[in-house]
One Martini backbone bead per residue (centre of mass of N, CA, C, O) as a GRO file, in nm:
protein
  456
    1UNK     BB    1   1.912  -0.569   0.671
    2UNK     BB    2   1.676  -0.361   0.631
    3UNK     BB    3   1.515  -0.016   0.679
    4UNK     BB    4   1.196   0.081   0.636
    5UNK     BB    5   1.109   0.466   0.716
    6UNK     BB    6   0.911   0.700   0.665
    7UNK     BB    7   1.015   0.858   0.940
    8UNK     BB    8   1.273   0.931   0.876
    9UNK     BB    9   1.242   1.139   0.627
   10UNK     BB   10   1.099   1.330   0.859
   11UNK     BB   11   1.316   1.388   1.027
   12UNK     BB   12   1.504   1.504   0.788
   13UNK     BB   13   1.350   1.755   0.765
   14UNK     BB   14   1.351   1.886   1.008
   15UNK     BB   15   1.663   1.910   1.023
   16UNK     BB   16   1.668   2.101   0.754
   17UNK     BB   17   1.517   2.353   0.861
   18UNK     BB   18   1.662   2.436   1.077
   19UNK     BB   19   1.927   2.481   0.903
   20UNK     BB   20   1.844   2.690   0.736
   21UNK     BB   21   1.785   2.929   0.934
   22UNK     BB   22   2.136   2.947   0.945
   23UNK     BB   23   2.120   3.145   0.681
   24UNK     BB   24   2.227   3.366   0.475
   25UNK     BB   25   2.035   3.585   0.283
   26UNK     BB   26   2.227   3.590   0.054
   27UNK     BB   27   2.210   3.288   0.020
   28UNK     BB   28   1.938   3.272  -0.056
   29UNK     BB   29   1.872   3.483  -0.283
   30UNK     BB   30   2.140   3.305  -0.453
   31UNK     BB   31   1.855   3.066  -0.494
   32UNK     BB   32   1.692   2.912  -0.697
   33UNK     BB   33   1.350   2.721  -0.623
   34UNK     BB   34   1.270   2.625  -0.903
   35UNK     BB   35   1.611   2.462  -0.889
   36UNK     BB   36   1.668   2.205  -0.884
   37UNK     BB   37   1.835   1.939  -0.675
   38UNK     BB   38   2.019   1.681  -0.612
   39UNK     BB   39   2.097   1.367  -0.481
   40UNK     BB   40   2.244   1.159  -0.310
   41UNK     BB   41   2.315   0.836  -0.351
   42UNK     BB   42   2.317   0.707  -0.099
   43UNK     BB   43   1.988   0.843  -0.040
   44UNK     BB   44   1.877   0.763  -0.298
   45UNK     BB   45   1.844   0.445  -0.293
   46UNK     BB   46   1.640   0.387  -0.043
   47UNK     BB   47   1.393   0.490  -0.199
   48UNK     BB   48   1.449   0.248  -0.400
   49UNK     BB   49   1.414   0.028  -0.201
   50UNK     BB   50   1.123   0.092  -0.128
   51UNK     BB   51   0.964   0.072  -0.396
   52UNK     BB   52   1.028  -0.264  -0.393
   53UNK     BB   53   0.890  -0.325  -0.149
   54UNK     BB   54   0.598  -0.211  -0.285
   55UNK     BB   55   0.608  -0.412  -0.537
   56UNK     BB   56   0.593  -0.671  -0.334
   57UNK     BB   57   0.424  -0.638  -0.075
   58UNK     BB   58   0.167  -0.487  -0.193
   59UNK     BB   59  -0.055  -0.496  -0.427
   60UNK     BB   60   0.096  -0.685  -0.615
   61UNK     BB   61   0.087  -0.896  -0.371
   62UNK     BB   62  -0.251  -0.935  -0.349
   63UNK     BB   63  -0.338  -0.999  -0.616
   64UNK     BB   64  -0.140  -1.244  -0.667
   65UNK     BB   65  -0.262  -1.417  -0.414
   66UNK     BB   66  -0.503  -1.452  -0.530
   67UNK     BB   67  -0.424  -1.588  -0.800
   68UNK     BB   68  -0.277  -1.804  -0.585
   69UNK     BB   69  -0.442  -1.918  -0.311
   70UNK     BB   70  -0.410  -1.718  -0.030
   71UNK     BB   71  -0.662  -1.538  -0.104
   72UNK     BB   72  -0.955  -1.316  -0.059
   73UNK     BB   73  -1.187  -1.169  -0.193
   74UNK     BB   74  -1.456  -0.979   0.012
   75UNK     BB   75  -1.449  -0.636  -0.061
   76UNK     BB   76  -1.533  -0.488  -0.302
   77UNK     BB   77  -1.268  -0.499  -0.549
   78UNK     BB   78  -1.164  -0.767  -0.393
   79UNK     BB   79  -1.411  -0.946  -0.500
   80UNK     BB   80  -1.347  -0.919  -0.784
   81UNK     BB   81  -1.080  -0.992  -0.827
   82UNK     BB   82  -1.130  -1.292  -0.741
   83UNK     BB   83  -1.317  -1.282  -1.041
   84UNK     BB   84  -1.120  -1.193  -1.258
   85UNK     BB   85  -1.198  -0.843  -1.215
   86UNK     BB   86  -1.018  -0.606  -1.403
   87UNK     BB   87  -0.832  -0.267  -1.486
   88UNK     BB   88  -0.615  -0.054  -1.609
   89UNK     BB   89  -0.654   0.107  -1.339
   90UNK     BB   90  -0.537  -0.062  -1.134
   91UNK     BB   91  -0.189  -0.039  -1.215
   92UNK     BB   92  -0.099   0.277  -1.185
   93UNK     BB   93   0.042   0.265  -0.957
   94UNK     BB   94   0.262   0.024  -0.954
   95UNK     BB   95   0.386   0.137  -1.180
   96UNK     BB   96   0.504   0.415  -1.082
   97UNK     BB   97   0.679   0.303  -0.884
   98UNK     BB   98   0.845   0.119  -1.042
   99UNK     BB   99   0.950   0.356  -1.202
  100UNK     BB  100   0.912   0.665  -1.050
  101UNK     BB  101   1.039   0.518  -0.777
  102UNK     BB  102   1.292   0.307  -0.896
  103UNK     BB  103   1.406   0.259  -1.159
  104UNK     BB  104   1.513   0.584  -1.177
  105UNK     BB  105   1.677   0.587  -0.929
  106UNK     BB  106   1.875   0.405  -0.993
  107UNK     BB  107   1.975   0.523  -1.265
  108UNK     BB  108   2.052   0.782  -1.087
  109UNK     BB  109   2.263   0.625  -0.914
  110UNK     BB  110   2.447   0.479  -1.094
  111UNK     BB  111   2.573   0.777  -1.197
  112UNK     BB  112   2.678   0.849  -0.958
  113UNK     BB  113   2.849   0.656  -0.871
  114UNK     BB  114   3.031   0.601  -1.120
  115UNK     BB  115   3.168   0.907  -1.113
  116UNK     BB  116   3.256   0.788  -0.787
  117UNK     BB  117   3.390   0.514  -0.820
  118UNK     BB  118   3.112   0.366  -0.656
  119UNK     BB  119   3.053   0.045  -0.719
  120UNK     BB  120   2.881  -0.072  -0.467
  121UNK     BB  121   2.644   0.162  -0.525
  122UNK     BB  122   2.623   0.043  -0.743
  123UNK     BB  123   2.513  -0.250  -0.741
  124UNK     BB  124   2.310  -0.188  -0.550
  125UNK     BB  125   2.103  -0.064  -0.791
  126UNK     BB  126   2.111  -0.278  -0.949
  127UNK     BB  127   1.989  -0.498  -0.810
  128UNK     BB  128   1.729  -0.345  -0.794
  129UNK     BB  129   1.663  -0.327  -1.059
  130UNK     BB  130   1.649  -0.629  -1.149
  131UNK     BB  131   1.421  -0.673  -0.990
  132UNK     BB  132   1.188  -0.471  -1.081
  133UNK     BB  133   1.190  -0.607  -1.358
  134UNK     BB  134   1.142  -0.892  -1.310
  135UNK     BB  135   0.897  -0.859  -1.216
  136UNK     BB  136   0.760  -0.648  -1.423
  137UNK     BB  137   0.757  -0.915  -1.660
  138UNK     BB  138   0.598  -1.107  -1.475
  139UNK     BB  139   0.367  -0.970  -1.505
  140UNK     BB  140   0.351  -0.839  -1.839
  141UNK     BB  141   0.654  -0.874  -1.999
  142UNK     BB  142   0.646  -0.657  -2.153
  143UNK     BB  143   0.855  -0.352  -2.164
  144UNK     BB  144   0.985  -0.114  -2.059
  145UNK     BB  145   1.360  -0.032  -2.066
  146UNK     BB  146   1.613   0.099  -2.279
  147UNK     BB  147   1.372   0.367  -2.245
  148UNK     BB  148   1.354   0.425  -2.010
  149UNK     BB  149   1.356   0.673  -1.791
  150UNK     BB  150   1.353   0.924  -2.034
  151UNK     BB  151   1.341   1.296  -2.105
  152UNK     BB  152   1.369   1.216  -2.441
  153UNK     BB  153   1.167   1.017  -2.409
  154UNK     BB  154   0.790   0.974  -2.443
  155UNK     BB  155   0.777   0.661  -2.575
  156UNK     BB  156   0.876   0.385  -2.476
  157UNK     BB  157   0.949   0.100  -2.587
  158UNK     BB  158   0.909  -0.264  -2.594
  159UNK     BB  159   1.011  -0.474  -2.491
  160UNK     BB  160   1.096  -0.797  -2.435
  161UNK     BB  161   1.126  -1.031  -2.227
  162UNK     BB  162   1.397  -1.172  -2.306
  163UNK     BB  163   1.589  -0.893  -2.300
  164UNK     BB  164   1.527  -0.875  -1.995
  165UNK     BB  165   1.663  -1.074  -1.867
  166UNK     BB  166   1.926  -0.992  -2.070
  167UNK     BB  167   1.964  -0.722  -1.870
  168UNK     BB  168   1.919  -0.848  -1.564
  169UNK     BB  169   2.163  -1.021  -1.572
  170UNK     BB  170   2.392  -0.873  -1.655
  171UNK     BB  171   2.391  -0.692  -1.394
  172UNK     BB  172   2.430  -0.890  -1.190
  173UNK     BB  173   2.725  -0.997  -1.280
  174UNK     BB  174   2.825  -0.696  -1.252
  175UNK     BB  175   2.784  -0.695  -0.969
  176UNK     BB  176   2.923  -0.983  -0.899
  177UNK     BB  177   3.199  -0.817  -0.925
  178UNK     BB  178   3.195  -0.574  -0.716
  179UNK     BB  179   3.087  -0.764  -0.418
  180UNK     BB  180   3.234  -1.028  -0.424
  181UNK     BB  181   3.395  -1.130  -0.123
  182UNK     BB  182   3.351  -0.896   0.059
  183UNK     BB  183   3.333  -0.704   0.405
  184UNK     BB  184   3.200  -0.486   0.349
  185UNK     BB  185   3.022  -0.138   0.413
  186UNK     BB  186   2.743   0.027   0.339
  187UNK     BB  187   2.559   0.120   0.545
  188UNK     BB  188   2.221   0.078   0.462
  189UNK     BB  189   2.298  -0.108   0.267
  190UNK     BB  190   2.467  -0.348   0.343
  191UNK     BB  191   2.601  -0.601   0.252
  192UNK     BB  192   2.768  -0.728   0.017
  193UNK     BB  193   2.790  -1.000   0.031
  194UNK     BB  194   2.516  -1.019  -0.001
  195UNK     BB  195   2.454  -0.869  -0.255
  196UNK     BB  196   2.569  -1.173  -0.392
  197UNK     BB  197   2.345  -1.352  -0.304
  198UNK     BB  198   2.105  -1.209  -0.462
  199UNK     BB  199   2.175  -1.191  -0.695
  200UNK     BB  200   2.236  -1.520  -0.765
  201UNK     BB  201   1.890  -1.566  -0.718
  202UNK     BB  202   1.804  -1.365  -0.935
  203UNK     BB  203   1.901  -1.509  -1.153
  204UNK     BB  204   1.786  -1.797  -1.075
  205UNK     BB  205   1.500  -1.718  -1.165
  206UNK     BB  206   1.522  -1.603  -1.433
  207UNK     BB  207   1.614  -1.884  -1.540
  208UNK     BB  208   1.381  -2.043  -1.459
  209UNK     BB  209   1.190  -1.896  -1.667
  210UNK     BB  210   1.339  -2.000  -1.923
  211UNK     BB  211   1.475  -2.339  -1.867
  212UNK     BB  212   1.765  -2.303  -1.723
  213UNK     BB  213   1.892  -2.537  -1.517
  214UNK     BB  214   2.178  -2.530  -1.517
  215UNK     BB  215   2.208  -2.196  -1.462
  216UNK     BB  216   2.053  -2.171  -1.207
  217UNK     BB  217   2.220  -2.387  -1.021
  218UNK     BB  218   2.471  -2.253  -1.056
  219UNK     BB  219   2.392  -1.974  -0.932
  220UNK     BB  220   2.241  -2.060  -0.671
  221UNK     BB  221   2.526  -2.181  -0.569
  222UNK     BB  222   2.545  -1.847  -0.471
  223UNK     BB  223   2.322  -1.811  -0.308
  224UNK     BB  224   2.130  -1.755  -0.039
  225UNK     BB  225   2.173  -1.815   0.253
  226UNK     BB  226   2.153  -1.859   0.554
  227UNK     BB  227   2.092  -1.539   0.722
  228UNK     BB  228   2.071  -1.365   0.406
  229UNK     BB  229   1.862  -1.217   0.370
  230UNK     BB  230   1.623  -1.026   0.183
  231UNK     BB  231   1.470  -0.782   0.390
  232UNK     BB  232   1.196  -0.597   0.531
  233UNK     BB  233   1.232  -0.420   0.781
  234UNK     BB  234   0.983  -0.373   1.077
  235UNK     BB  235   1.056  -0.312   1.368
  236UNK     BB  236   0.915  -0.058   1.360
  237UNK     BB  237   0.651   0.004   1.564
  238UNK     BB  238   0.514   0.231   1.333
  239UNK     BB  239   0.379   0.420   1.152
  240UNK     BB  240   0.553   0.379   0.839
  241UNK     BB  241   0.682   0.059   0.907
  242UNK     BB  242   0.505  -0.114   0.828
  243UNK     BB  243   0.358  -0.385   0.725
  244UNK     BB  244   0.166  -0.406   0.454
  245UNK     BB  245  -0.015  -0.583   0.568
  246UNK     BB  246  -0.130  -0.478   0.814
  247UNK     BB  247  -0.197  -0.209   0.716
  248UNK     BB  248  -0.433  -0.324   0.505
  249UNK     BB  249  -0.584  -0.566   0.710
  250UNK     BB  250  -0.589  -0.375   0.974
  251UNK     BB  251  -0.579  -0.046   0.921
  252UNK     BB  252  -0.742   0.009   0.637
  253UNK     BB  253  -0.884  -0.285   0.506
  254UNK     BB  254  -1.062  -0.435   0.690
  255UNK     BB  255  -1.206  -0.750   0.524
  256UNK     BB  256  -1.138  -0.751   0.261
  257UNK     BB  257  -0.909  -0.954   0.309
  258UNK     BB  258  -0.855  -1.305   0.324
  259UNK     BB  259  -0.880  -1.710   0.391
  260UNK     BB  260  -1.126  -1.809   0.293
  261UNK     BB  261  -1.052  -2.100   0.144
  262UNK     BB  262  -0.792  -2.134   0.055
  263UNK     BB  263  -0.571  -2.314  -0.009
  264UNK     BB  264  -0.349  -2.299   0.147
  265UNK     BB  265  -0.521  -2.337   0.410
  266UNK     BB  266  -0.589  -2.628   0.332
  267UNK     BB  267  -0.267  -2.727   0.335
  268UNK     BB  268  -0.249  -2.677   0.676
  269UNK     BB  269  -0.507  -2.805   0.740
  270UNK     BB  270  -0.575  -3.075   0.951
  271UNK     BB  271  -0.926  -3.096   0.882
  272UNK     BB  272  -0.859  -3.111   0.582
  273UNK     BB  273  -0.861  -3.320   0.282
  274UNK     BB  274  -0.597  -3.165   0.171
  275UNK     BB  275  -0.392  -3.180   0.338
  276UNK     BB  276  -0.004  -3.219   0.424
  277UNK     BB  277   0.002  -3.452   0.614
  278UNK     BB  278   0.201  -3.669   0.805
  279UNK     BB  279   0.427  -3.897   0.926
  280UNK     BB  280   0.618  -3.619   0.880
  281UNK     BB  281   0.441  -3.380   0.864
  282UNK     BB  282   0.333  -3.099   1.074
  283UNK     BB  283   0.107  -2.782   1.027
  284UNK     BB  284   0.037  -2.666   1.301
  285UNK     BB  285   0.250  -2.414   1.323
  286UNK     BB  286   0.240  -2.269   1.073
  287UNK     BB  287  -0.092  -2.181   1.058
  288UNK     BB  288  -0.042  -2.031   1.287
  289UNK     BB  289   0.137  -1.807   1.157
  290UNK     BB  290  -0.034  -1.773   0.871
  291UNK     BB  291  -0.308  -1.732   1.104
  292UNK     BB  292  -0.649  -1.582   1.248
  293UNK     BB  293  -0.864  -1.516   1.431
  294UNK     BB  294  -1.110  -1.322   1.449
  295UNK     BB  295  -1.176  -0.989   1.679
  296UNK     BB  296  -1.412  -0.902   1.492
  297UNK     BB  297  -1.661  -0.737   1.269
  298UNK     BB  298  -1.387  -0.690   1.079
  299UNK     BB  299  -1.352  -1.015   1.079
  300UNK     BB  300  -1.252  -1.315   0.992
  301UNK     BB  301  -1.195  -1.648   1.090
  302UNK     BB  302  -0.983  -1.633   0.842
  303UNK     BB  303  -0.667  -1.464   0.872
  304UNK     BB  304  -0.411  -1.308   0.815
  305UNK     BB  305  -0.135  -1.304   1.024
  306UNK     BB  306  -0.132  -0.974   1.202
  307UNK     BB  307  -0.043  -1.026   1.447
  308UNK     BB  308   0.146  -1.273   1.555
  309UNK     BB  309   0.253  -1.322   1.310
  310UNK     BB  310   0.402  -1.292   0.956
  311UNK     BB  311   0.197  -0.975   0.935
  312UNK     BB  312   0.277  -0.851   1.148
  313UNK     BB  313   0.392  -0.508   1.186
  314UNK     BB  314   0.711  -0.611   1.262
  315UNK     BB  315   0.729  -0.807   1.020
  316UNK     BB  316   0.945  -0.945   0.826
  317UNK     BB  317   1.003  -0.918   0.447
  318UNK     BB  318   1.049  -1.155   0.177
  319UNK     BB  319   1.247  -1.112  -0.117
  320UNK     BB  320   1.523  -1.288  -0.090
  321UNK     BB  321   1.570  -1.640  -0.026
  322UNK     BB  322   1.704  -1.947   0.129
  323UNK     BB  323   1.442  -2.133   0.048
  324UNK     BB  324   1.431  -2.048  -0.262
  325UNK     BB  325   1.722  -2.138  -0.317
  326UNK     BB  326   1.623  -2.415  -0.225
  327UNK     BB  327   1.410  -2.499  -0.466
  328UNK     BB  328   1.575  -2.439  -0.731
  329UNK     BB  329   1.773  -2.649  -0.704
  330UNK     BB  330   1.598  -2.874  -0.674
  331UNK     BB  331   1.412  -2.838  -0.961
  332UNK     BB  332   1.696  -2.849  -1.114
  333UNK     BB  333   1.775  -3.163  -1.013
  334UNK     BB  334   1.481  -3.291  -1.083
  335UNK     BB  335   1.521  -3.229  -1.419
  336UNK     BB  336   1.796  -3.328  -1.412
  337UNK     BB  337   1.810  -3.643  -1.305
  338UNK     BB  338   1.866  -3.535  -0.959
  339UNK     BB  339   1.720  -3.706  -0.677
  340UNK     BB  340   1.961  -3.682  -0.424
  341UNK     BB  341   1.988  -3.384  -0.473
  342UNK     BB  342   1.672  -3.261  -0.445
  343UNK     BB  343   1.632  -3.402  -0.162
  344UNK     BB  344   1.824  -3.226   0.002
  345UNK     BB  345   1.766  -2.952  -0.060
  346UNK     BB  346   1.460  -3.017   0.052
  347UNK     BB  347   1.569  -3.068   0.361
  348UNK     BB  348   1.698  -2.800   0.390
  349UNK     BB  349   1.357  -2.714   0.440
  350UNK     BB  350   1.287  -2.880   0.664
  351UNK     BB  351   1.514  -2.779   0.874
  352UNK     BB  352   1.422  -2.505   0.882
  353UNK     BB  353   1.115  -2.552   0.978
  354UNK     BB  354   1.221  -2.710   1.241
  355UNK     BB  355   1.268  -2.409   1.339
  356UNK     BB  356   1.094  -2.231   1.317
  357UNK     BB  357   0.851  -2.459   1.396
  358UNK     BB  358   0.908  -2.637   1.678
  359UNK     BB  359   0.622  -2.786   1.680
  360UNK     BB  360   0.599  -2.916   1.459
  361UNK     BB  361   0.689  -3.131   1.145
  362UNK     BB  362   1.022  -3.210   0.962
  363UNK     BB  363   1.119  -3.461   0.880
  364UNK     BB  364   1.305  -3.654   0.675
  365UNK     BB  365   1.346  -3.770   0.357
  366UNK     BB  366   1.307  -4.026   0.160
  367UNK     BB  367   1.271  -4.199  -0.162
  368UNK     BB  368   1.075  -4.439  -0.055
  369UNK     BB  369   0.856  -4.167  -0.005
  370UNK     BB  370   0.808  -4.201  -0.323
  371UNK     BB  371   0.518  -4.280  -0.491
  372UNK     BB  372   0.341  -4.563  -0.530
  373UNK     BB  373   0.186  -4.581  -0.199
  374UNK     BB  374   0.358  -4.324  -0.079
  375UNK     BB  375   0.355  -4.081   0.103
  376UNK     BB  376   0.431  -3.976  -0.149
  377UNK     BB  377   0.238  -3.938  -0.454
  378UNK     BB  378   0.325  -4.111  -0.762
  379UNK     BB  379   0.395  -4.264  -1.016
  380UNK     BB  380   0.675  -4.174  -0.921
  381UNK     BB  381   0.923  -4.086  -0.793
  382UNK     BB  382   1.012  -3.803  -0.941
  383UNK     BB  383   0.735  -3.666  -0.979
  384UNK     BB  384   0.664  -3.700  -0.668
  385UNK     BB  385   0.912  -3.493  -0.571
  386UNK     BB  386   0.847  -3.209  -0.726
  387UNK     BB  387   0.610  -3.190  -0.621
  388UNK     BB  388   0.673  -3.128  -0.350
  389UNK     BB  389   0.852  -2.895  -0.414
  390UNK     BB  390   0.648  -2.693  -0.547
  391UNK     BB  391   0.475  -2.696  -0.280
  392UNK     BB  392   0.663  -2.595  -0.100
  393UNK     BB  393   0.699  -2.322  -0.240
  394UNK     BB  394   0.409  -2.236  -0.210
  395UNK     BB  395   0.446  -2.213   0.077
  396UNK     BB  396   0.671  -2.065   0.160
  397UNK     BB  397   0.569  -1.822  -0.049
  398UNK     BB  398   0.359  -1.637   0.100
  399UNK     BB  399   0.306  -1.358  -0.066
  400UNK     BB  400   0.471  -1.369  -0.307
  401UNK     BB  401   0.528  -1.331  -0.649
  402UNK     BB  402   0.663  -1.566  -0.788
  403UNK     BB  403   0.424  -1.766  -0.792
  404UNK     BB  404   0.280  -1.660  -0.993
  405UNK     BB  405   0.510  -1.744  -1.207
  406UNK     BB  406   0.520  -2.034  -1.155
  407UNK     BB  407   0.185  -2.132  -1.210
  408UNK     BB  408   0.233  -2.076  -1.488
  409UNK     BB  409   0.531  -2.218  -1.570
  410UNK     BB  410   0.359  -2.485  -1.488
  411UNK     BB  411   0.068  -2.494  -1.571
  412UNK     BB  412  -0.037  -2.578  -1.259
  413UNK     BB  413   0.104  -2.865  -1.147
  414UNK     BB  414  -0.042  -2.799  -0.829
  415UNK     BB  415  -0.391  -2.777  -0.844
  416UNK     BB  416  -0.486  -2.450  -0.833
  417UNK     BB  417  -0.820  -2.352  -0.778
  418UNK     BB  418  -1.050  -2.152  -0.903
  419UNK     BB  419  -1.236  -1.900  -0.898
  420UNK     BB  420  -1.312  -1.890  -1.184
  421UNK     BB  421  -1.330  -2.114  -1.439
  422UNK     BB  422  -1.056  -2.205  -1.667
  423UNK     BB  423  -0.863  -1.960  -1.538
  424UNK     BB  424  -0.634  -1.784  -1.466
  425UNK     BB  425  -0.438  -1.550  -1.490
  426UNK     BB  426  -0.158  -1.436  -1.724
  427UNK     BB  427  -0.197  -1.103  -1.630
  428UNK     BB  428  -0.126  -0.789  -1.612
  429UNK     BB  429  -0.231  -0.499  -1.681
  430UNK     BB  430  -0.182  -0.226  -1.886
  431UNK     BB  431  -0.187   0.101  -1.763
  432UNK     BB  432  -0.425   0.363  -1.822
  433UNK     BB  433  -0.201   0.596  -1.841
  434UNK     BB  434  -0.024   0.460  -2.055
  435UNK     BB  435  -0.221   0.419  -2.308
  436UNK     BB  436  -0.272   0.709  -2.330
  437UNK     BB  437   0.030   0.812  -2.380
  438UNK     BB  438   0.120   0.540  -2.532
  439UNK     BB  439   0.173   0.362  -2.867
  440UNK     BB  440   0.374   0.120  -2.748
  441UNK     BB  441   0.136  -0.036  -2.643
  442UNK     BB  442   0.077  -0.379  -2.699
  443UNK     BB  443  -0.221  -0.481  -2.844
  444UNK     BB  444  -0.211  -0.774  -2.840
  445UNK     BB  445  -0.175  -0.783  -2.477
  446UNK     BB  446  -0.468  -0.722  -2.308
  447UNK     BB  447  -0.487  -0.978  -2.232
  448UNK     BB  448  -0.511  -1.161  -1.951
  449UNK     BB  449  -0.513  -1.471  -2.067
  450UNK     BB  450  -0.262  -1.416  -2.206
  451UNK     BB  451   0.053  -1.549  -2.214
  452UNK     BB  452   0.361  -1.520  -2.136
  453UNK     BB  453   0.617  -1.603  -2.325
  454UNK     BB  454   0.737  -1.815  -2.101
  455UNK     BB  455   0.419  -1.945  -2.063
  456UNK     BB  456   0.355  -2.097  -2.309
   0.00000   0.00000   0.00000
């Protein structure tokens, strides 16, 4: 849906310094050069989309892969990381990006919006900064919003999780309220229409943190289509294009970060005693597509695969997706109490799957697979779909961040194993610039093992 080029930018500067070369000297000399000028809200956008991308795809999605047995942490501070070790200096960066790249830009685009009554560029701002809050909710818990970003405010006070939730709610609402059934094409940033389904996607991760499944399942229920994924699209196969995963585990960073032993490379390999393979579902296609084997003395035997797989140069990146989107339908009938309803969500990404992966293997469940001594195995049906539901969202969203908080939210209910000690992380520290800077920094919060409100 979207390409996010850093290499854009630079093409643009460059035509704007030629332009300049023939401005008459007197329009030069009646110009204050330190008096900065706004940027226009349709080109600020992108940028706020860029930022959305860096921190679902970038470092914090590699920390929370660590601490979701994805990856491996195996050399400098990713080995520490591994052992959950790390520091609020660790988080520096991902704030600064997440506020002052991402929500600043959005809400400086929502006004210039709101003013050209743009109501279409004003709603993709919101689900931009909605998204960017409930991430960055899901990681702290408690965060600066109602204050956040006021250049009158030095110290934005900490709203609570549940407020934060309940302002990203009210936005996404507003958003597809201007945006659902349109045709309409809003130039870089894609279709309207999609836009009104990542909103209601967006809305229903938000409430399955609550554990409103009733809510959620309405929600969902206009969620992305097949087809209609917000992708972080990474086609342009050239540096400042690509994929977040290869810049860092292949061109800056090869070696840090592995999947030697990760859980989940055990549930998709064929050879390991945890295996998820069956008589119905063989996932010999996808380990291939998610692993790659060392190619250098700078590369482990078992590699996220940056070559031809997921995390290749030019692999577009899913921030909001189809296939999460029926897990939530499925884990929301499932809980509710509608076990037919259930089975065929999950049915309808094994059915992706076996598109997806056409060598692989993923015919349909029926409820007789599933319970003591079945297929599937499980005190009763019931509680055996919930865990394969579950499951399979584990396995489908490998890299994405929301799995952190599932694994938290459900505490730990598919028994991911602990890189040391008796529990994972309950939360991502609140960043050494801001206690220093902010006096409003809940001091009660600091413990990285302390659940955040959701997931007590």
């Amino acid at each position: 849906m979207k390409k996010y080029s850093i290499l854009l930018s630079t093409a643009l500067s460059v035509t704007l310094l030629f332009n300049a070369c023939t401005k008459d000297m007197t329009e030069i000399n009646a110009t204050n050069p330190n008096q900065f000028s706004g940027s226009e809200g349709r080109l600020m956008i992108t940028g706020a989309e860029l930022a959305n991308v860096m921190v679902n795809e970038g470092e914090a999605a590699r920390m929370a892969g660590i601490f979701s047995g994805y990856f491996t942490g195996a050399d400098r501070q990713y080995l520490s990381l591994h052992q959950y070790s790390y520091v609020a200096g660790d988080f520096d960066n991902i704030w600064g990006t997440l506020y002052a790249e991402g929500i600043a830009q959005c809400r400086l685009v929502k006004d210039q919006a709101k003013a050209a009554n743009d109501m279409e560029l004003h709603s993709v701002a919101a689900i931009t900064e909605a998204n960017l809050l409930l991430t960055a909710s899901g990681l702290w818990g408690d965060i600066p919003q109602s204050e956040a970003c006021n250049n009158d405010i030095a110290e934005p006070k900490y709203d609570n999780m549940d407020d934060v939730h309940t302002y990203c709610i009210g936005l996404l609402d507003n958003a597809v309220g201007h945006v659902a059934g349109s045709n309409a094409h809003s130039g870089a940033y894609g279709n309207s229409h999609d836009w009104a389904q990542v909103a209601n996607t967006l809305k229903a991760r938000a409430l399955l943190r609550k554990g409103d499944y009733a809510g959620a399942a309405t929600a969902a229920a206009n969620g992305v289509e097949a087809g209609k994924d917000l992708i972080a699209n990474h086609s342009a196969d050239v540096p400042g294009a690509w994929n977040l995963y290869f810049d860092f585990c292949y061109w800056n960073r090869g070696g840090y970060m592995t999947c030697e032993n990760s859980y989940l490379s055990t549930l998709l390999d064929s050879a390991s005693n945890t295996k998820r393979h069956n008589a119905k579902t063989n996932e010999d296609a996808r380990f291939a597509y998610y692993y790659s084997s060392g190619t250098s003395d700078n590369f482990s035997s078992r590699d996220p695969n940056f070559l031809d797989g997921i995390f290749a140069s030019s692999s577009g990146f899913t921030m909001v997706g189809y296939v999460e989107n029926q897990l939530i339908l499925a884990e929301c009938a499932s809980r509710m109490s509608d076990d037919d309803k259930a089975l065929e969500h999950l049915n309808n990404v094994r059915s992706y799957n076996a598109a997806m992966y056409a060598e692989g293997q993923y015919d349909s469940y029926e409820l007789a697979d599933f319970g003591p001594g079945k297929l599937i195995e499980g005190t009763d049906i019931s509680s055996a779909l919930r865990q394969e539901i579950m499951v399979e969202k584990y396995v489908s969203l490998y890299g994405q961040l929301e799995t952190f908080s599932d694994l938290r939210r459900t505490k730990n209910a598919i028994g991911i194993p602990y890189n040391t000690g008796t529990q994972m992380p309950q939360r991502f520290l609140f960043p050494q610039s801001e206690i220093n800077a902010n006096s409003n920094v809940p001091k009660d919060q600091l413990d990285k093992f302390l659940p955040l409100t959701y997931f007590q």
